[in-house]
C-alpha positions in Angstrom: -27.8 -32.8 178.9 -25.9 -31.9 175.5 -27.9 -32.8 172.6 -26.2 -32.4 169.4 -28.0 -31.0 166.1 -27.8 -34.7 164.3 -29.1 -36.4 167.6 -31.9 -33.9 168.2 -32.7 -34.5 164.4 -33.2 -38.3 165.1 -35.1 -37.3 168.3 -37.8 -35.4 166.2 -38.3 -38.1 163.8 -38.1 -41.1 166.2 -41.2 -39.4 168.5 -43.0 -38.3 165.1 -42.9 -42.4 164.5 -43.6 -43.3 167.8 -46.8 -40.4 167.8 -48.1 -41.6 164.8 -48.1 -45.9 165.3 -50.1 -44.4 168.7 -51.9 -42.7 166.2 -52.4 -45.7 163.6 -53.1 -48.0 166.7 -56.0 -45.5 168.2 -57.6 -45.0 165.0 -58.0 -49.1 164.3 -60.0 -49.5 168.2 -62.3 -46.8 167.5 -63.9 -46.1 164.4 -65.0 -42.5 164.8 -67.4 -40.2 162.7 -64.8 -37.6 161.7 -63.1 -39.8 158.9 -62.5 -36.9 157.3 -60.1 -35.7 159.5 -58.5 -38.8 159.6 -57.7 -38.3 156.2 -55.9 -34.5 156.5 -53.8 -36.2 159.2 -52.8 -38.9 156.7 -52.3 -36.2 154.2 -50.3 -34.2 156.5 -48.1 -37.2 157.5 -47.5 -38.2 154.0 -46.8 -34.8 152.9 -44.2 -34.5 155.7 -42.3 -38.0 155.0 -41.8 -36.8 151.5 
Protein backbone atom coordinates (compact mmCIF):
# COMPACT_ATOMS: atom_id res chain seq x y z
CA UNK A 1 0.00 0.00 0.00
CA UNK A 2 1.54 3.38 -1.24
CA UNK A 3 0.39 6.30 0.69
CA UNK A 4 1.47 9.47 -0.54
CA UNK A 5 2.49 12.61 1.84
CA UNK A 6 -0.82 14.71 0.70
CA UNK A 7 -3.12 11.49 1.18
CA UNK A 8 -1.59 10.50 4.49
CA UNK A 9 -2.14 14.26 5.40
CA UNK A 10 -5.89 13.89 4.82
CA UNK A 11 -5.74 10.54 6.60
CA UNK A 12 -4.60 12.31 9.86
CA UNK A 13 -7.10 14.85 9.79
CA UNK A 14 -10.10 12.81 8.50
CA UNK A 15 -9.54 10.17 11.77
CA UNK A 16 -8.80 13.30 14.16
CA UNK A 17 -12.59 14.32 12.92
CA UNK A 18 -13.94 11.02 13.01
CA UNK A 19 -12.11 10.61 16.86
CA UNK A 20 -13.41 13.62 18.08
CA UNK A 21 -17.52 13.51 16.85
CA UNK A 22 -16.87 9.86 18.84
CA UNK A 23 -15.68 12.11 21.25
CA UNK A 24 -18.45 14.92 21.06
CA UNK A 25 -21.15 12.03 20.88
CA UNK A 26 -19.65 10.09 24.24
CA UNK A 27 -19.46 13.20 26.14
CA UNK A 28 -23.39 14.15 25.44
CA UNK A 29 -24.58 10.24 26.85
CA UNK A 30 -22.72 10.51 29.89
CA UNK A 31 -22.22 13.50 31.87
CA UNK A 32 -19.17 12.68 33.96
CA UNK A 33 -17.56 14.40 37.06
CA UNK A 34 -14.22 15.32 35.43
CA UNK A 35 -15.61 18.38 33.38
CA UNK A 36 -12.57 19.81 33.81
CA UNK A 37 -10.89 17.62 31.61
CA UNK A 38 -13.37 17.89 29.24
CA UNK A 39 -12.45 21.33 28.93
CA UNK A 40 -8.35 20.77 28.20
CA UNK A 41 -9.51 18.37 25.56
CA UNK A 42 -11.64 21.19 23.98
CA UNK A 43 -8.73 23.37 24.50
CA UNK A 44 -6.42 21.08 22.93
CA UNK A 45 -8.75 20.47 19.91
CA UNK A 46 -9.27 24.06 19.32
CA UNK A 47 -5.69 24.87 19.79
CA UNK A 48 -4.92 22.25 17.14
CA UNK A 49 -7.62 23.34 14.36
CA UNK A 50 -6.01 26.82 14.49
Amino acid sequence: MNISGADFGFLLILLACIVEMIYKIHKGKSRDPNAENDKQVENFWDARRW
